[in-house]
C-alpha positions as a printed NumPy array, in Angstrom:
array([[-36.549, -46.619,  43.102],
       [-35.166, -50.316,  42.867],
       [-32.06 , -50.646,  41.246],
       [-29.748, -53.82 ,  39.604],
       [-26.422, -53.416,  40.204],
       [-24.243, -55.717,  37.892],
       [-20.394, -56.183,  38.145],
       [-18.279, -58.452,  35.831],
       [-15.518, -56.359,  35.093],
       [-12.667, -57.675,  38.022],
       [-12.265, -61.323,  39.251],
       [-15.3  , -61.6  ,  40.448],
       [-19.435, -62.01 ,  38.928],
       [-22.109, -60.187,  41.362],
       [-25.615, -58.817,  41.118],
       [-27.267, -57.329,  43.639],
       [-31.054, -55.521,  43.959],
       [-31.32 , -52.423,  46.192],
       [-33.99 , -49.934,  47.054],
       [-33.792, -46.688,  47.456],
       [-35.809, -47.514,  50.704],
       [-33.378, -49.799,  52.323],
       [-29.534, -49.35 ,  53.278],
       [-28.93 , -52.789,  52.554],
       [-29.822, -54.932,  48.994],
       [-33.158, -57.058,  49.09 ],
       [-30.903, -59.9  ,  46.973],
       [-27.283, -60.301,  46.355],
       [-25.034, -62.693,  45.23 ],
       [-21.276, -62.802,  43.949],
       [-18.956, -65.459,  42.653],
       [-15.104, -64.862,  43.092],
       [-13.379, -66.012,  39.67 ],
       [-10.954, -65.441,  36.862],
       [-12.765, -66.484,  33.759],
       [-16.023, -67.583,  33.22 ],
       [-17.804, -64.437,  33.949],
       [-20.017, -65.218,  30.438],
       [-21.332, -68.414,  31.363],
       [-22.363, -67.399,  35.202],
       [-23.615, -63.888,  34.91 ],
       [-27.071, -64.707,  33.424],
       [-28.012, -67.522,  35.793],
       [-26.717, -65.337,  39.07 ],
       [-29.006, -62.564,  37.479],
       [-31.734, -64.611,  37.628],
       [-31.463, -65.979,  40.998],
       [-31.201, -62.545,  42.022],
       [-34.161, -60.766,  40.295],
       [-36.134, -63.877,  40.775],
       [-35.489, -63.655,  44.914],
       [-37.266, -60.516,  44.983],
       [-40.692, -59.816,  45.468],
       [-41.853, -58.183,  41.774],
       [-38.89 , -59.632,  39.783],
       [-37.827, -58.131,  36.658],
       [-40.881, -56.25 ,  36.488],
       [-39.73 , -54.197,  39.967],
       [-36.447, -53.273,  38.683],
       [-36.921, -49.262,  37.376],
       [-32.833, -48.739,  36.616],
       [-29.818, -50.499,  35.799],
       [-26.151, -49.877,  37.073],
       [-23.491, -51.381,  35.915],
       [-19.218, -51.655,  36.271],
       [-17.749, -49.984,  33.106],
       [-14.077, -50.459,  34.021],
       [-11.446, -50.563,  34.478],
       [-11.102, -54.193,  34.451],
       [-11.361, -57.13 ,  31.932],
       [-11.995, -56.284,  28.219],
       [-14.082, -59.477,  27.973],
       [-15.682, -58.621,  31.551],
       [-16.314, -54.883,  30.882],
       [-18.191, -56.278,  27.703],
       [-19.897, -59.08 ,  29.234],
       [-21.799, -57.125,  31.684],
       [-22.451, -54.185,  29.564],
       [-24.064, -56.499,  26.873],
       [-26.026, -57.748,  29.864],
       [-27.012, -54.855,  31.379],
       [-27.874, -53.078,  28.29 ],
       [-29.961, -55.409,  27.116],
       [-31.886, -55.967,  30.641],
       [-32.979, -51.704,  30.379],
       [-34.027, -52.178,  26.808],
       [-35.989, -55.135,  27.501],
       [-38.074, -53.319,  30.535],
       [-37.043, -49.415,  28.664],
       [-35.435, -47.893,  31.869],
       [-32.305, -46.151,  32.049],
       [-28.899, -47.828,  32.551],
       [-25.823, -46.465,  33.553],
       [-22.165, -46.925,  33.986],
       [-20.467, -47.026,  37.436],
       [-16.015, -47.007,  37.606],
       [-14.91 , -49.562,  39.192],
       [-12.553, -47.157,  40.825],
       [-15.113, -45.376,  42.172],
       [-16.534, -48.063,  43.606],
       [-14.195, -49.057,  45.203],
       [-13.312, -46.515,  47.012],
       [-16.729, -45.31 ,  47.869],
       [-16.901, -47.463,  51.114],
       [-13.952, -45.116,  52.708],
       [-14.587, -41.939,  50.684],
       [-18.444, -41.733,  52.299],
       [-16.951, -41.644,  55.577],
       [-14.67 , -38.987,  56.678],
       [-11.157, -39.212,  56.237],
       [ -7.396, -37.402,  56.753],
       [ -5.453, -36.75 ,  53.193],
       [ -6.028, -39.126,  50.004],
       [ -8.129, -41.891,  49.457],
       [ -6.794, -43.942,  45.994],
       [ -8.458, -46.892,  44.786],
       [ -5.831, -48.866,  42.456],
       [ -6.321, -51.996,  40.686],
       [ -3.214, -54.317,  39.843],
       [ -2.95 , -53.562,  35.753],
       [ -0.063, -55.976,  35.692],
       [  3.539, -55.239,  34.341],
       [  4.374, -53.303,  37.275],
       [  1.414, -50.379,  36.679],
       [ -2.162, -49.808,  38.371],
       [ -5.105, -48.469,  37.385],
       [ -5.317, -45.218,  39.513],
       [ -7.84 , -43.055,  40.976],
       [ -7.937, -40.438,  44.27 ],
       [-10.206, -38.683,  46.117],
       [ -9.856, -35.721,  48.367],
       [-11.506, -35.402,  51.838],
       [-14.307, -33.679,  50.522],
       [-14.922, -36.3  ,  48.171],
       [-13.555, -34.906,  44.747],
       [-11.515, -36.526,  42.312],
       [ -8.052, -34.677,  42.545],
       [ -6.923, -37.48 ,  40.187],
       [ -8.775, -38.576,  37.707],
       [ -8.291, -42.549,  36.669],
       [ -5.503, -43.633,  34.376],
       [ -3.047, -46.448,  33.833],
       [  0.726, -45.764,  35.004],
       [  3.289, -47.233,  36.897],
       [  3.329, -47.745,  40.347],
       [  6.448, -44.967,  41.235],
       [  4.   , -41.973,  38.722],
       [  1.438, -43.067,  40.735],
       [  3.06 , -42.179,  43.516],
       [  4.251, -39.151,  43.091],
       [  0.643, -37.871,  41.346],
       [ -0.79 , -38.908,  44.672],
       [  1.159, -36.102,  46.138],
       [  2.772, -36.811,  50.203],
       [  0.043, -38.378,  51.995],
       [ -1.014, -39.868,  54.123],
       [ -2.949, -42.15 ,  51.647],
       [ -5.936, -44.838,  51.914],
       [ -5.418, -47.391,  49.778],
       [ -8.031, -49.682,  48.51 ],
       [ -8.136, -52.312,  45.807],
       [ -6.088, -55.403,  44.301],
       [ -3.206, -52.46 ,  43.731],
       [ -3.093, -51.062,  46.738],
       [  0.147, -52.917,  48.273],
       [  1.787, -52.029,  45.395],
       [  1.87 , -48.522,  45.751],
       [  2.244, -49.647,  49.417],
       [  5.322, -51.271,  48.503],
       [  6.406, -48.103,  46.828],
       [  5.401, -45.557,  49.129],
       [  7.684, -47.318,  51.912],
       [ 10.586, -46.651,  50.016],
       [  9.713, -42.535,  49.632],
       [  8.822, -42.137,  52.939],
       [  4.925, -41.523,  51.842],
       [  2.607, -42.376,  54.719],
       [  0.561, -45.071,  53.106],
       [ -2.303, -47.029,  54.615],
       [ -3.743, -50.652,  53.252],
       [ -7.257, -50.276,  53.868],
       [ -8.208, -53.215,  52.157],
       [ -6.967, -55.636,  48.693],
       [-10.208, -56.132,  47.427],
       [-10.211, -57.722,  44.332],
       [-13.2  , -56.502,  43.219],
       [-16.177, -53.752,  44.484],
       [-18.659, -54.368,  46.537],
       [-21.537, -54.364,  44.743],
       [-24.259, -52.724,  46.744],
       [-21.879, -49.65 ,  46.407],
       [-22.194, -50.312,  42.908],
       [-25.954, -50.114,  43.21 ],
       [-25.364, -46.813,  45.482],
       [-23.689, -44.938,  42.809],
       [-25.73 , -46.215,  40.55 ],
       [-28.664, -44.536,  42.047],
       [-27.157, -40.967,  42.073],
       [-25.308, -40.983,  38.622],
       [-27.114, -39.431,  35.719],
       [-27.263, -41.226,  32.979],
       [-26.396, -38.756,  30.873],
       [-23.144, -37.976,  32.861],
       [-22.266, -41.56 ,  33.454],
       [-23.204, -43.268,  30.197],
       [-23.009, -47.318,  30.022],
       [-20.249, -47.027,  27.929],
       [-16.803, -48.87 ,  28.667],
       [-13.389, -47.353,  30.623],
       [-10.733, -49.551,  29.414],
       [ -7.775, -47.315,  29.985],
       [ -5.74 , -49.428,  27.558],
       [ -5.234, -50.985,  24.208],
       [ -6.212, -54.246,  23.995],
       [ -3.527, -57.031,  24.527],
       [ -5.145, -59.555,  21.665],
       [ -4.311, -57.743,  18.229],
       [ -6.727, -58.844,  15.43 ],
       [ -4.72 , -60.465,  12.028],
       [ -4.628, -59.02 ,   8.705],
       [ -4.745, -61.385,   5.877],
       [ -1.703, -63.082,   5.856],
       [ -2.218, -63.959,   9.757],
       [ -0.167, -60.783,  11.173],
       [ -0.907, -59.22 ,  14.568],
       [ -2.223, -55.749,  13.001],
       [ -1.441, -52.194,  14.828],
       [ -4.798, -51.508,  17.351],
       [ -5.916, -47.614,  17.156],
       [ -6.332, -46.504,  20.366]])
């Protein structure tokens, strides 16, 4: 199976085409950035298909980041991605960001708790762990850095991802053993492509994880900031 892996929902726009076949992608590309993600996606795509033998045509499933992350982002590359597997009519489905983060540690074994955390600004993370066997033992959410801390449980932790030196920070003052793997901004995106290929599309829909309300509030008719459900 040949797989495009899309991610758009952190700092960051990257595409990458893997086979089943291979342990590393036949084409890959990323661009670190803030905004902009709308505007570069669809040309990186293209230089990315297009640099494979087959193209478009070759690609038989579609992964793609569903958050946490960037409203716009998460809906950039959905929009993307969804429209890619209707084009050709293969599946598509949705890959945490969380999870991809940490899958680079969590496939290799490890002592106590691997979290992926991504900086969610205003002092709180988005969260995730995994135990040494691989199993979520806390499942993702938003929350400050100290309830993060003490869900995590005592250690020693792996930390990967833009938030892990803040729960660093915090686990220095509790006496936590804490470990700064790495401060990724963003996934790598052949592990993207890597869960991509063993998620079910009917357990991991393409469908986004935003974890929060968002911060722009549409207006009512006289031009004030109405409640958003959540």
């Amino acid at each position: 199976m040949r797989i495009l892996a899309l991610d758009t929902a952190l700092p960051a726009v990257s595409a990458c085409v893997l086979d089943s076949s291979g342990a590393e992608p036949l084409a890959r590309e990323t661009i670190a950035m803030e905004r902009g993600h709308a505007e570069a996606l669809l040309p990186l795509v293209q230089r990315v298909v297009d640099s494979v033998e087959g193209g478009f045509a070759s690609i038989e499933r579609i992964a793609v980041t569903v958050g946490p992350g960037s409203f716009t982002g998460i809906r950039i590359g959905l929009a993307c991605a969804q429209a890619i597997a209707l084009a050709r009519k293969i599946d598509v489905v949705g890959v945490s960001t969380l999870a991809a983060l940490a899958a680079p540690i969590i496939l290799e074994p490890f002592d106590g708790v691997v979290a992926a955390a991504v900086d969610a600004r205003h002092g709180q993370v988005y969260v995730t762990a995994y135990g040494p066997d691989g199993r979520t033992i806390l499942p993702p959410r938003r929350v400050g850095a100290h309830e993060a801390l003490r869900a995590l449980g005592d250690g020693p932790l792996q930390l990967v991802g833009s938030g892990a030196p803040i729960l660093e920070a915090e686990a220095r003052g509790t006496g936590v053993t804490a470990h700064v793997v790495n401060s990724d901004a963003a996934p790598d995106i052949a592990f993207v492509a890597r869960l991509g290929f063993v998620a079910s599309p009917a357990d991991a829909p393409a469908r986004p994880l935003y974890l929060k309300a968002p911060d722009a509030k549409p207006l009512d008719r006289q031009g004030v900031a109405a409640p958003v459900l959540a």
